[in-house]
Structures are given as C-alpha cells and as structure tokens.
C-alpha positions as CSV (number, residue, x, y, z in Angstrom):
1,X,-5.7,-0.6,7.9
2,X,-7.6,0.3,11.2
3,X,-10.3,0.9,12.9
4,X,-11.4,4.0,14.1
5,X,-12.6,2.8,18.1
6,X,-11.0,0.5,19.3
7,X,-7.9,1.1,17.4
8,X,-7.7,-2.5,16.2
9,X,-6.1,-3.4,12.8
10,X,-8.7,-4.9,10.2
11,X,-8.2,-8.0,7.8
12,X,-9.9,-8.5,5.0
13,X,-9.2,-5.0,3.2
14,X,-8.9,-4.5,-0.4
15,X,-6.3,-2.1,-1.7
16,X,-5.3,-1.5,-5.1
17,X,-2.3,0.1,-6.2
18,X,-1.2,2.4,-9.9
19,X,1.6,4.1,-11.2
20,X,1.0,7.3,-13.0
21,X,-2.6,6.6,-13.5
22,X,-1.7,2.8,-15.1
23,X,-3.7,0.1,-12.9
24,X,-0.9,-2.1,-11.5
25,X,-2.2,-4.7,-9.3
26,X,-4.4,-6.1,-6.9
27,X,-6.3,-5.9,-5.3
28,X,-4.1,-6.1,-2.4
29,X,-5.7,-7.4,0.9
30,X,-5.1,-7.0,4.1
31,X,-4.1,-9.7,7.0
32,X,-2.2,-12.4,4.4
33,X,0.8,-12.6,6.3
34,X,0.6,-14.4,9.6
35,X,3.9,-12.7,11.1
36,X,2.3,-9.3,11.1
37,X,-0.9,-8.2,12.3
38,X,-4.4,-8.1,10.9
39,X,-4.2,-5.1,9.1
40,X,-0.7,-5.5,7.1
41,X,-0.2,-5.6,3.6
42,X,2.2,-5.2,1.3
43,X,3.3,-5.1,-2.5
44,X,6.3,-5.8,-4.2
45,X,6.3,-2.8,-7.4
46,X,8.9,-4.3,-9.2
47,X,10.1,-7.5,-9.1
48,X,13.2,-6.8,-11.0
49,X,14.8,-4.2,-8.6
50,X,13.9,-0.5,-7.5
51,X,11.4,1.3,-9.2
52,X,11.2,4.9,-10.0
53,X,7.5,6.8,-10.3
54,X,4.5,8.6,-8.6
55,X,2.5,5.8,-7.6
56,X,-1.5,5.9,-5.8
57,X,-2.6,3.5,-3.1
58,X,-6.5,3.5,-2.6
59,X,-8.5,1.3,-0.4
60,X,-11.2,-0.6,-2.9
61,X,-14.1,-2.9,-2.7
62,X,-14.1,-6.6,-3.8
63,X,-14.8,-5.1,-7.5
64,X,-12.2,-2.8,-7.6
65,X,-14.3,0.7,-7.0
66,X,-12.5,3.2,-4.5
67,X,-13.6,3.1,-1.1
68,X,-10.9,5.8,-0.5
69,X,-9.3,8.7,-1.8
70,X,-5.6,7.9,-3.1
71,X,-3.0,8.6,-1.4
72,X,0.6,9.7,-3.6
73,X,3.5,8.1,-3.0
74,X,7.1,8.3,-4.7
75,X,9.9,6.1,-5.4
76,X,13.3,5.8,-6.7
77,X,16.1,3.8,-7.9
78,X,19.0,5.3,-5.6
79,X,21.0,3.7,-3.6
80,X,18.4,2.3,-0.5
81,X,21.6,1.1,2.2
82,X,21.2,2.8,5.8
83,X,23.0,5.4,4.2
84,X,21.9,5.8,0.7
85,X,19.5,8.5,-0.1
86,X,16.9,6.1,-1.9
87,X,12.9,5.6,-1.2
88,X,11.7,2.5,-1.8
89,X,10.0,1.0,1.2
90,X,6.7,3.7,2.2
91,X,4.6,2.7,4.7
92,X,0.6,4.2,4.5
93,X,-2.0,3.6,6.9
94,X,-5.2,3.8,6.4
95,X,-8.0,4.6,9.3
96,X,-11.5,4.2,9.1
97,X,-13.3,7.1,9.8
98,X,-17.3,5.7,9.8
C-alpha cells in the first residue's frame, strides 16, 4: 500500500481477501512483517498446497467495509518451478489516490 506524495509505503492497512464471492479472511494488514517495508502484506490461500480460483483483494476499514474497489486475481495448481507454467504468487499494490 502507498501513498500518493511522497510515495512512501503505509502500515496499518486493512485488506480483506474472497474467492468467487466467499469471504476468506482477514482482514489482512499491512506492515506485520519486519523484513519488508511498511506497506507489505501477504496471505497464504491455502495452506494445504496451490489453490485454483478467481479470487478479489479489496482494501477495507477496521469493520470490514470496502475502502476500495476489488481487484481480480487468478490462480492455479500447475506446476509453479522457474519453469513451470503455474500462478500462484500475484503481487497487487494499492495507491492512495486522496
């Protein structure tokens, strides 16, 4: 997540995350992991292994109301090697625009 001026990641950002239209989890928040920067997050979709589906990523207040619009992402479960064919890692970044 980052600002618009100065371009300067921002912690503290709720996201929440669904899969065909099924709430998932979260809310997600931004700046949890110490080794990135403030405005890192990520999710783990399936703990089991790779994950097929359409899945939405929205920015969200504390309550869970979209701040955002969603943004579509895919997966699959092919084969994700340096030469496999599979998606399962997507990065999205959101700006804010106010």
């Amino acid at each position: 997540m980052w600002d618009i001026e100065p371009p300067n990641q921002l912690g503290g950002v709720f996201l929440k995350v669904c899969v065909e239209g099924e709430y998932w989890c979260g809310p997600l928040q931004t700046g949890q992991d110490a080794t990135k920067g403030a405005g890192y997050y990520s999710g783990v979709l399936d703990p089991e292994g790779p994950r097929a589906g359409n899945w939405w990523v929205a920015v969200v207040d504390a309550q869970g109301r979209a701040l955002s619009e969603a943004v579509l992402f895919q997966t699959d479960t092919h084969n994700c090697d340096p030469d496999g064919a599979g998606r399962q890692w997507v990065i999205i970044d959101f700006k804010r625009n106010y």
